[in-house]
C-alpha positions in Angstrom: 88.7 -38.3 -32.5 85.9 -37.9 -34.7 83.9 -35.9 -32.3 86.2 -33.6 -31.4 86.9 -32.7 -35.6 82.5 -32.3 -35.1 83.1 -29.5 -32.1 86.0 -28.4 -34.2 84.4 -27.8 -37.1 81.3 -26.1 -35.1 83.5 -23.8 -33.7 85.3 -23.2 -37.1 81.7 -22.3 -38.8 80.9 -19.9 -35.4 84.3 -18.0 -35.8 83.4 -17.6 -39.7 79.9 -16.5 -39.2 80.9 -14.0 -37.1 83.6 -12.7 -39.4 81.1 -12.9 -42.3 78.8 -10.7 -40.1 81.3 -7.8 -39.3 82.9 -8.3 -43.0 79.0 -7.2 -44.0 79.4 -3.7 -42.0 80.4 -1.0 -43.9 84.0 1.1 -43.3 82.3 4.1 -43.0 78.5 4.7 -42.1 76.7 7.8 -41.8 73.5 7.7 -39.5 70.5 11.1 -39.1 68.5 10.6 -36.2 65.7 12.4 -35.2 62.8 12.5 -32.8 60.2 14.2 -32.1 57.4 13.8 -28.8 55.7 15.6 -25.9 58.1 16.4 -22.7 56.5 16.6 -19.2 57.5 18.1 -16.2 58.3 15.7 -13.4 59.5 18.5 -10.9 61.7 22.1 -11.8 62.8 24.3 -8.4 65.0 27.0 -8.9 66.2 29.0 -5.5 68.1 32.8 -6.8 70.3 34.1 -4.2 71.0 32.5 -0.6 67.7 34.4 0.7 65.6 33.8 -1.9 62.5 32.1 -2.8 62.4 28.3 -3.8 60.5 28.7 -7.1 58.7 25.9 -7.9 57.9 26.1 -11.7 55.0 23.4 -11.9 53.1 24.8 -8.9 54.4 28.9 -9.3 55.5 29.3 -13.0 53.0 27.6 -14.7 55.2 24.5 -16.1 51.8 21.9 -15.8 51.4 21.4 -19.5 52.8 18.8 -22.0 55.7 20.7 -23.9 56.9 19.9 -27.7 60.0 17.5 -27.4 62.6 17.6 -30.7 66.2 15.9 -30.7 68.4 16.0 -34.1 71.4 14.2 -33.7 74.1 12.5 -36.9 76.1 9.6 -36.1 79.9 8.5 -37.5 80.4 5.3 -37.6 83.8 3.7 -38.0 84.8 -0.2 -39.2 81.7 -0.9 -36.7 83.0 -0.6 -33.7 83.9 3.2 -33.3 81.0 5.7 -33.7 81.0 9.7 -33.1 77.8 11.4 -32.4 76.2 14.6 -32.4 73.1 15.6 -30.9 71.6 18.6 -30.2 68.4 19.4 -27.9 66.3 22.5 -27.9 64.5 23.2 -25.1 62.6 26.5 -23.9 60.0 26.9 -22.0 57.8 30.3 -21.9 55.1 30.5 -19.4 52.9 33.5 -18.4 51.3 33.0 -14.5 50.2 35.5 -11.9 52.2 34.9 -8.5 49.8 33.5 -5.5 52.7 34.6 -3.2 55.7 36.6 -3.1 58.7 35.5 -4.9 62.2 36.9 -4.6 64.8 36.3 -7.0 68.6 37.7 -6.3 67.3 40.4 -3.5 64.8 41.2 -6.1 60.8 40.6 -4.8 57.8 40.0 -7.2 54.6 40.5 -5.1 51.9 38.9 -5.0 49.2 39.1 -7.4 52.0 40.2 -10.1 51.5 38.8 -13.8 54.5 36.9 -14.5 56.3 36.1 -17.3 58.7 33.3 -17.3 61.3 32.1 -19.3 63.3 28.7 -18.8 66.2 28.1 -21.5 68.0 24.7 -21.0 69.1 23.7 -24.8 72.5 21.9 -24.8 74.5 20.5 -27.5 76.8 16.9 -26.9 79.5 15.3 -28.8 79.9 11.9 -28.2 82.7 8.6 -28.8 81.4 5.3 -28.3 83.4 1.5 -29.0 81.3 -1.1 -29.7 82.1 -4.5 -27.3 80.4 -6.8 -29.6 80.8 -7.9 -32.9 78.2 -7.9 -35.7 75.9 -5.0 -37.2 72.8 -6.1 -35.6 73.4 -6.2 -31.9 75.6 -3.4 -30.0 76.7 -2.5 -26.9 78.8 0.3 -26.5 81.0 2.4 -24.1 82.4 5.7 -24.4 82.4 9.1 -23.5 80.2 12.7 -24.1 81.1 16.4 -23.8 77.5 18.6 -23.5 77.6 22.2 -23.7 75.0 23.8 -21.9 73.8 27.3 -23.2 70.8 28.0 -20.4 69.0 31.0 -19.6 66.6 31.7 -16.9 64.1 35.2 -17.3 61.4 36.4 -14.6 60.0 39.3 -15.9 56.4 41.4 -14.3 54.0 41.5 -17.3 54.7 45.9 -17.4 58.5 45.4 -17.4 59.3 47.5 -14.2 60.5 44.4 -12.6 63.4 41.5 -14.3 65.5 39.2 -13.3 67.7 37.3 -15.8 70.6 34.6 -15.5 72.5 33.3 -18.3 75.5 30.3 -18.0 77.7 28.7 -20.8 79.3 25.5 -19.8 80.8 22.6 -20.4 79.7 18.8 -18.9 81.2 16.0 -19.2 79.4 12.5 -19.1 80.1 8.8 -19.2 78.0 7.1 -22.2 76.6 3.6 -22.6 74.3 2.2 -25.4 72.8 -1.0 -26.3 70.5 -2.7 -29.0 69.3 -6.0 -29.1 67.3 -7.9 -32.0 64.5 -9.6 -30.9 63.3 -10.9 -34.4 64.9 -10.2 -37.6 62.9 -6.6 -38.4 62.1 -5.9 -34.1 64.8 -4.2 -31.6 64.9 -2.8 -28.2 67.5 -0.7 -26.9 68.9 1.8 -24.4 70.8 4.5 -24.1 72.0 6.9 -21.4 74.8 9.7 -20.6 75.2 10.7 -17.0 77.5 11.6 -14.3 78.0 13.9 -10.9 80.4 16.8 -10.5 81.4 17.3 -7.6 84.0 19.8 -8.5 83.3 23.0 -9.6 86.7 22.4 -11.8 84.8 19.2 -13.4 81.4 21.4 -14.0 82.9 24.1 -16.1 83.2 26.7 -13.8 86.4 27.1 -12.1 85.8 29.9 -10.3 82.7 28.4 -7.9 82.0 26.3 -5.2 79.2 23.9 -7.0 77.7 20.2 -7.7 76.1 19.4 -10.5 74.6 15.8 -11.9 73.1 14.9 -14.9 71.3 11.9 -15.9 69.7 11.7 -19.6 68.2 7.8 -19.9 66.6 6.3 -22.8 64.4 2.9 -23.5 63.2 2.4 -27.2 62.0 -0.2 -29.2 61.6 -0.2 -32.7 61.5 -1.9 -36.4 63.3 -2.3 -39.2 60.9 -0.2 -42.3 63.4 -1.1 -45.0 67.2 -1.9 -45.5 68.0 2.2 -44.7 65.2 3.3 -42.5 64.4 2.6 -38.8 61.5 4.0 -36.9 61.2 3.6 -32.5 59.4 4.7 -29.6 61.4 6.5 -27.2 60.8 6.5 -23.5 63.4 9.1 -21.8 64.3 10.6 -18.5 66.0 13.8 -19.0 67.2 15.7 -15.4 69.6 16.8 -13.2 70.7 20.4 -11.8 73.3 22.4 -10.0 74.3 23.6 -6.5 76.4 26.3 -5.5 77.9 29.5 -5.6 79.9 31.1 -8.2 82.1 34.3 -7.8 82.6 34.3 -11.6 80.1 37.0 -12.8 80.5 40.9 -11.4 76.9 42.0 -13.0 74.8 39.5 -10.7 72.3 40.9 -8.2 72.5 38.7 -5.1 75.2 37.0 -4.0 75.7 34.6 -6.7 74.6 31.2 -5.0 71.9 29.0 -7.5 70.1 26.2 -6.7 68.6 24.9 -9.8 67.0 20.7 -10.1 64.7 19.8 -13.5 63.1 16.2 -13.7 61.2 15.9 -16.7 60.0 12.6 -19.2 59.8 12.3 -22.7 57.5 10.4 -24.7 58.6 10.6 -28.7 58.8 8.9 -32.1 62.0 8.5 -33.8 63.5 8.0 -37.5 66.9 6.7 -38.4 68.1 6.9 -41.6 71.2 5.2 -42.7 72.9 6.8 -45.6 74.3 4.9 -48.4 78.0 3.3 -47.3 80.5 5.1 -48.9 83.0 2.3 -49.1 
């Protein structure tokens, strides 16, 4: 009898600890994030038209440097357990190269020996719901939902003008959303984070009117420390890719035939800041 009033009483001071821990998170929470790094080119092919060229930007468009990486997002969160995010990721690209081959791009050629300037536009913006599984402020790990809006724009122009080719596409994408942190000390952390999924439908990748496949996978690991009770700083180790496939009968003013074969692998390397606003409970 007396040891089961012991593991009763254990138990008892468990069940309070943890209610003394999520008692300790504020209502309502307002979080800025915000990163900022060097992004790198894993591999970017881009094929225009069902008979054109497979441009390879690292190799023919000049995408062999480290490019400036920036992600701004603000974060909801709810009773500590339901959080809404929004991010938003800039990302453009502008090389100038001269082609060691010919290139064509919707029935349109670029010879050889042409200068070459390029543009790659791929910023996106994503709203996000996530419910935490686990109870208390410090640890997390949480399931949910995202909704991106990509806003990209691809520009191949000859260095005198006489010769362009331009695509533009506005989207929507829908992803699946985890996200985990973990304490290792009382100040240290590690976590994850990752949005993904594959389309495909062209009715699930935005566009309706099309015969295409699309996937997405944007995976994050990050460890970082607790500065004070309001500020956070990490390093962020990302990889950010994905593309499209098919043919879409949606836009009268293309050139070719409307088919687009576009796949970007890239990895981030950044520093992060979180800053937790005052509760306003």
């Amino acid at each position: 009898m007396q040891r089961f009033l012991i593991m009763a009483g254990v138990v008892a001071g468990l069940f309070g600890q943890a209610g003394q821990a999520r008692a300790e998170e504020p209502r309502v929470e307002l979080r800025a994030v915000g990163e900022l790094g060097f992004l790198d080119v894993l591999s970017h092919s881009l094929r225009q038209g069902s008979t054109g060229t497979i441009f390879r930007f690292p190799e023919d468009g000049g995408q062999d440097n480290l490019y400036t990486f920036v992600r701004l997002s603000a974060e909801l969160s709810l009773r500590g357990r339901h959080t809404l995010v929004f991010m938003v990721q800039p990302l453009d690209i502008q090389t100038q190269v001269v082609l060691r081959r010919d290139v064509t791009i919707d029935e349109l050629t670029f010879p050889e020996g042409t200068p070459l300037d390029v543009r790659y536009a791929f910023p996106f913006y994503r709203a996000s719901y996530l419910y935490d599984l686990l109870d208390g402020p410090e640890r997390e790990l949480s399931v949910g939902a995202s909704l991106q809006l990509r806003n990209a724009t691809f520009v191949f122009t000859s260095a005198d003008g006489t010769l362009r080719r331009a695509n533009r596409d506005v989207g929507p994408v829908p992803l699946l959303k985890v996200r985990v942190r973990w304490p290792l000390s009382r100040n240290w952390w590690v976590g994850l984070e990752a949005d993904g999924s594959y389309a495909p439908t062209a009715i699930i990748n935005g566009d309706d009117d099309s015969a295409t496949e699309g996937a997405l996978l944007d995976a994050s690991l990050r460890g970082g420390v607790r500065i004070t009770d309001t500020v956070d700083a990490f390093l962020n180790l990302r990889y950010l890719g994905g593309g499209a496939r098919g043919t879409s009968d949606d836009n009268d003013e293309e050139f070719g035939d409307g088919f687009t074969s576009n796949w970007l692998n890239t990895a981030t390397v950044s520093l992060g800041i979180q800053y937790r606003l005052p509760a306003l409970d």
